[in-house]
C-alpha positions as CSV (number, residue, x, y, z in Angstrom):
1,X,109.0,56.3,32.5
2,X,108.6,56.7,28.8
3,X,106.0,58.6,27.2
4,X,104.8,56.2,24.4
5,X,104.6,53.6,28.1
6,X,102.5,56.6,30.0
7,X,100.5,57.2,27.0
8,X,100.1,53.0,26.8
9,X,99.3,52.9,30.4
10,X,96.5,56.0,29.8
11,X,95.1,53.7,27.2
12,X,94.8,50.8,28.9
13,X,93.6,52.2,32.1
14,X,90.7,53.8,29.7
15,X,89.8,50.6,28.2
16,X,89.7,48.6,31.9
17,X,87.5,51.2,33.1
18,X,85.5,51.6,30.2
19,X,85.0,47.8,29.5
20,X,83.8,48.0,33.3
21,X,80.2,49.1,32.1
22,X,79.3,46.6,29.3
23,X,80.8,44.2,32.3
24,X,78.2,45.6,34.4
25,X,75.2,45.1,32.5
26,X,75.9,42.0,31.3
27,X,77.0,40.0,35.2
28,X,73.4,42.1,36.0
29,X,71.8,39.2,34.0
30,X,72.9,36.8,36.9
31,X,73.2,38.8,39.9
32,X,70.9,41.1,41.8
33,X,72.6,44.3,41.6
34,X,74.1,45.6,44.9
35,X,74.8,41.9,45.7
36,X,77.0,41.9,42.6
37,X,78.6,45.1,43.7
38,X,79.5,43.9,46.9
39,X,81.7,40.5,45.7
40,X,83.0,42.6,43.4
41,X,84.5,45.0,46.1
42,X,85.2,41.9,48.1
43,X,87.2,40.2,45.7
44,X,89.0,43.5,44.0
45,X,89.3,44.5,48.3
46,X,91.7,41.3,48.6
47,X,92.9,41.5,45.8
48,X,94.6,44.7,46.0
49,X,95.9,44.8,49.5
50,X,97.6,40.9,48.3
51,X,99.4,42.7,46.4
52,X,100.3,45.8,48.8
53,X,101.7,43.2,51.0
54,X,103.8,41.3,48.7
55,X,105.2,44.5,47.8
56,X,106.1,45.6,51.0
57,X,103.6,48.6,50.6
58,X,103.0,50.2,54.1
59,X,98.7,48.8,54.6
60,X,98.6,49.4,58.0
61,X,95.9,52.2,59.2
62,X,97.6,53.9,62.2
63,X,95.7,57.4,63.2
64,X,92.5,58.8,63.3
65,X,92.5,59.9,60.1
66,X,92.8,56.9,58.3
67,X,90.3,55.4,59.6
68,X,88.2,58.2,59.3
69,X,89.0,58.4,55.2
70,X,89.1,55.1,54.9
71,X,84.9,54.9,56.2
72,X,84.4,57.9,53.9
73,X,86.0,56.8,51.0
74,X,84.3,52.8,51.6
75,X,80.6,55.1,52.1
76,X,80.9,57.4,48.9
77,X,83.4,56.6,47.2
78,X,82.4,52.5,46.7
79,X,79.1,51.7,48.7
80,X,77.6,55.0,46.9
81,X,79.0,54.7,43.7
82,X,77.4,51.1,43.4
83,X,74.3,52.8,42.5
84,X,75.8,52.7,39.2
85,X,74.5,49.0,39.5
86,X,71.2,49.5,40.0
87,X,71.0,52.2,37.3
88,X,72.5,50.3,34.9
89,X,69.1,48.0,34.9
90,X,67.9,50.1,32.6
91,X,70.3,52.6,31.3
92,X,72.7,51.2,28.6
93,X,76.5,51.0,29.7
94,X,77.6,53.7,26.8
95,X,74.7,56.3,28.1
96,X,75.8,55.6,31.8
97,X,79.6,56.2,31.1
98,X,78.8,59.3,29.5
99,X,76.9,60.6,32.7
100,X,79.4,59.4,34.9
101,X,81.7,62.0,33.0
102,X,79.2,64.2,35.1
103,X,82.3,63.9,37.9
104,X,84.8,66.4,37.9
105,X,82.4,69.2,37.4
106,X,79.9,67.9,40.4
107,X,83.3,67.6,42.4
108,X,84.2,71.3,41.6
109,X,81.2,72.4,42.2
110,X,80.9,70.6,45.8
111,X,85.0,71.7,46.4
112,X,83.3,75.6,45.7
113,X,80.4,75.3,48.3
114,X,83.0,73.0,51.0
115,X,86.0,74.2,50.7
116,X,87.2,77.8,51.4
117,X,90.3,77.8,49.0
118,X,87.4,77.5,45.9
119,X,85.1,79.8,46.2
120,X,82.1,79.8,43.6
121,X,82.9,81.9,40.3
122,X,80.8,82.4,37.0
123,X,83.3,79.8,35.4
124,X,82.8,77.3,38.0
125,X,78.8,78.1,37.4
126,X,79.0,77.8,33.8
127,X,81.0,74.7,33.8
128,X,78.9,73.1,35.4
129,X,75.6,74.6,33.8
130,X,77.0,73.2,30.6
131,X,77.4,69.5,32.5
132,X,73.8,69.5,33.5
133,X,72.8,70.7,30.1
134,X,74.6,67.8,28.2
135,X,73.0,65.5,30.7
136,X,69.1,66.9,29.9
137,X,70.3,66.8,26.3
138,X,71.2,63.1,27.0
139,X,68.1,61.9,29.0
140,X,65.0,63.9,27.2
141,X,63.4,63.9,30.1
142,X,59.3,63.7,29.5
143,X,57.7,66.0,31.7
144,X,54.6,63.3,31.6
145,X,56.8,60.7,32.5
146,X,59.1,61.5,35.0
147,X,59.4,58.3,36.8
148,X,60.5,56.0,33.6
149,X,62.6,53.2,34.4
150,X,64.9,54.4,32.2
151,X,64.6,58.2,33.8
152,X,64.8,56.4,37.4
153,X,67.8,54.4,36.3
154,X,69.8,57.4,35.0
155,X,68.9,59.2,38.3
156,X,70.7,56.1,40.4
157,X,73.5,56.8,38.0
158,X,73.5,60.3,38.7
159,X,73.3,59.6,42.2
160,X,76.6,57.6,41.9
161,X,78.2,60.2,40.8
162,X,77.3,62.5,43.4
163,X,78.3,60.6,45.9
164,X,81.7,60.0,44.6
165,X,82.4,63.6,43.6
166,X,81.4,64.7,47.1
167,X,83.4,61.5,48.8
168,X,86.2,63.0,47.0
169,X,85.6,67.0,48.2
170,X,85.5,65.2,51.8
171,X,88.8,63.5,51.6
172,X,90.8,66.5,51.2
173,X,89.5,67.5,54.3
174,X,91.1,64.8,55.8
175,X,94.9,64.0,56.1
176,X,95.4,60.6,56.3
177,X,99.3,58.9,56.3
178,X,97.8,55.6,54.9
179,X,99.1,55.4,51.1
180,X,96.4,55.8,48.4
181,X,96.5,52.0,47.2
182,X,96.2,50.5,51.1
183,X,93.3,52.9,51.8
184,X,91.6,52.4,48.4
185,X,92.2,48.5,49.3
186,X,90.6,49.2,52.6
187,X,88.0,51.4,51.6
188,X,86.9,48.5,48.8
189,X,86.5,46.0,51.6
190,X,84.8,48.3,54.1
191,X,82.5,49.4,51.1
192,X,81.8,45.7,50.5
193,X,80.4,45.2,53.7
194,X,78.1,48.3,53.8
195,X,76.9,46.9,50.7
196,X,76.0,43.2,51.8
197,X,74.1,44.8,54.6
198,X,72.5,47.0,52.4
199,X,71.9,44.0,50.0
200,X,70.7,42.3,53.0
201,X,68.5,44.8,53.8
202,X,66.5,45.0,50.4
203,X,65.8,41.1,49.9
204,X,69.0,40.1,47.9
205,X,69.9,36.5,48.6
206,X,72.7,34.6,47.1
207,X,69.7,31.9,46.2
208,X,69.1,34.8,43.9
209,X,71.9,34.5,41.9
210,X,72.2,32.5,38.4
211,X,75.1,31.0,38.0
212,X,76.8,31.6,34.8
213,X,79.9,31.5,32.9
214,X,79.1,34.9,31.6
215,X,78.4,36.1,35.5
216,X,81.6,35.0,36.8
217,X,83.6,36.2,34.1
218,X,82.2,39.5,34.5
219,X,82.6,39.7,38.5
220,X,86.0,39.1,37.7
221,X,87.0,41.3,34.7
222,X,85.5,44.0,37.5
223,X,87.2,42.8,40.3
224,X,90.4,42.0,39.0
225,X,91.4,44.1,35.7
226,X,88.4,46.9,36.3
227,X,89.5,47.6,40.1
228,X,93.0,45.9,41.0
229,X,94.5,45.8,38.0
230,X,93.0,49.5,37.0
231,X,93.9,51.2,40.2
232,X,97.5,50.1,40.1
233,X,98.2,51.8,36.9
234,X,95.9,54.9,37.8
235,X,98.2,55.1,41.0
236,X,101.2,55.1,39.1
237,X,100.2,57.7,36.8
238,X,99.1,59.7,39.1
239,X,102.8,59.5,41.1
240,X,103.8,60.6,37.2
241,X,101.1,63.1,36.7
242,X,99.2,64.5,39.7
243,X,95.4,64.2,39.5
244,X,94.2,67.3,36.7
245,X,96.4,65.1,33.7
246,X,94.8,61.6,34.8
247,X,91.4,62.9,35.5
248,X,91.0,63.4,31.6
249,X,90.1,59.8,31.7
250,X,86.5,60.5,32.7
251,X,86.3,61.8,29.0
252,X,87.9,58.4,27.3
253,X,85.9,56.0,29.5
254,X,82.6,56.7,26.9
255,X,84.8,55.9,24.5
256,X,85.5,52.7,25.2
257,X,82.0,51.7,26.9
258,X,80.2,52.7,24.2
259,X,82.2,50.6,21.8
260,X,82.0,47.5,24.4
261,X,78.5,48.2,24.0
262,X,78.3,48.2,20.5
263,X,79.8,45.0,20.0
264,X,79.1,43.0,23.0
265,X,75.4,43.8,23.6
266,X,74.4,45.6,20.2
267,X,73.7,49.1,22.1
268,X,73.4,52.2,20.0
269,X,75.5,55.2,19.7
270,X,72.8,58.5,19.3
271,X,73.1,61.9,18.4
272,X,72.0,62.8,21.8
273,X,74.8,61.0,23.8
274,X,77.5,62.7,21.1
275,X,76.4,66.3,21.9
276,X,75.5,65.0,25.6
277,X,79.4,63.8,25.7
278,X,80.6,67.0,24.1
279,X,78.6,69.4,26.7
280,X,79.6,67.3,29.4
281,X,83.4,67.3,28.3
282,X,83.1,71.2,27.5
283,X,81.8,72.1,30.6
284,X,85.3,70.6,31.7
285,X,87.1,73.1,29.3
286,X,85.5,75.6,30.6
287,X,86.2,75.0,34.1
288,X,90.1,74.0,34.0
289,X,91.0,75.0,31.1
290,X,93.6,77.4,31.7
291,X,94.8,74.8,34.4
292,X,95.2,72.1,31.7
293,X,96.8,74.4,28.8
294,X,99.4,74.8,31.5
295,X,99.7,71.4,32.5
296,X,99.7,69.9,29.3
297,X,102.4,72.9,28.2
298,X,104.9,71.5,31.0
299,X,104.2,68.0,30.0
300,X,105.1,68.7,26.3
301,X,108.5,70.4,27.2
């Protein structure tokens, strides 16, 4: 595979993903929010594995272990990381994809306390104390007004993020023989049903939901390029790549969200979410860096 293609493909996969947030906000207009989540997973869920099986991609689950990280992943990595739905209420799309660049550290910082081949070191702590900082610098939090709906809506995104980071530290404890695309396809429609029970649970109806052209486009755009269409090409990168090189597109996400938000729902860029982003993306640094000087070093030979 080319480079100027890979480079195309890292592109477009940054775009799809962050498009995915100004998506969100706007299909929240007509749906309520974990009700939206769940078709989405539903249709992206079919979606994917469609395709797996007119490819003649093993989707199967044989063993334990598939099944057991298939029901993690469907928990954290898509029932809990549809709290990004219910934050996004309130928080604009460009500040949520910024937070959500919260990820790698929180999952280094979980793979530290879980996992006994990464122990806790002053790097690991100061990557991630600069993460946390570019988050504080990003909400202003007002000691006298803790429970804003804005405050409460960048906690759910937070929240999201957790549980994906830590979904993530829990699947390498796991050693499933499922591919990644059939047990991401699983794990979507598993996900979807935990969250039309939880949508259940809450009040959501479907008599809740207002249909509109602007809805339905959205639910698809999310289903179809933001989660089939996405995961595809992050798959075959990551064959290409390995996961440190593709990761890196947690920190050109914002980009892209925060100029769908610009110009589809006249959101603001701030000085605070610019030196937010940059502690966020430092904190990174600071954590791999020596891992991606080395990586990038092989990949420029």
């Amino acid at each position: 595979m080319s480079r100027a293609r890979n480079l195309g493909l890292f592109v477009a996969l940054s775009a799809l993903w962050g498009l995915t947030f100004p998506a969100i906000t706007i299909g929240l207009d007509s749906f309520p929010p974990l009700l939206f989540a769940a078709v989405r997973y539903d249709v992206a869920g079919v979606a994917l594995l469609g395709f797996l099986v007119i490819r003649g991609v093993e989707w199967v689950p044989h063993t334990r272990s598939d099944g057991l990280a298939i029901a993690t992943a469907g928990a954290f990595l898509i029932a809990g990381n549809s709290l990004l739905f219910i934050g996004q209420q309130t928080v604009p799309g460009g500040i949520a994809s910024i937070l959500y660049g919260l990820i790698p550290l929180l999952t280094a910082g979980f793979a530290a306390v879980l996992l006994p081949s990464e122990p806790i070191t002053a790097r690991r702590l100061l990557g991630v104390g600069m993460g946390l900082v570019g988050v504080g610098v990003i909400a202003q939090p007002d000691p006298g007004n803790l429970f804003s709906a804005e405050l409460v809506g960048m906690g759910f995104v937070l929240a999201a993020g957790v549980s994906v980071a830590l979904g993530s530290v829990l699947l390498r404890r796991l050693a499933p023989t499922l591919g990644i695309g059939a047990m991401t396809a699983w794990a979507m429609l598993v996900g979807g049903v935990v969250l039309h029970v939880g949508s259940f649970g809450i009040g959501e109806r479907f008599a809740d939901v207002t249909p509109t052209l602007l809805g339905a486009l959205s639910v698809l755009y999310l289903a179809v390029l933001g989660s089939a269409v996405g995961y595809m090409i992050y798959f075959t990168l990551l064959a290409e790549f390995g996961p440190l090189e593709i990761n890196l597109v947690s920190y050109v996400v914002p980009i892209f969200a925060t100029l769908g938000g610009i110009v589809l729902l006249d959101e603001a860029l701030t000085p605070a979410m610019i030196i937010g982003f940059g502690l966020i993306a430092g904190g990174f640094v600071v954590l791999k860096g020596r891992v991606l000087v080395t990586a990038l070093g092989i990949g420029l030979d």
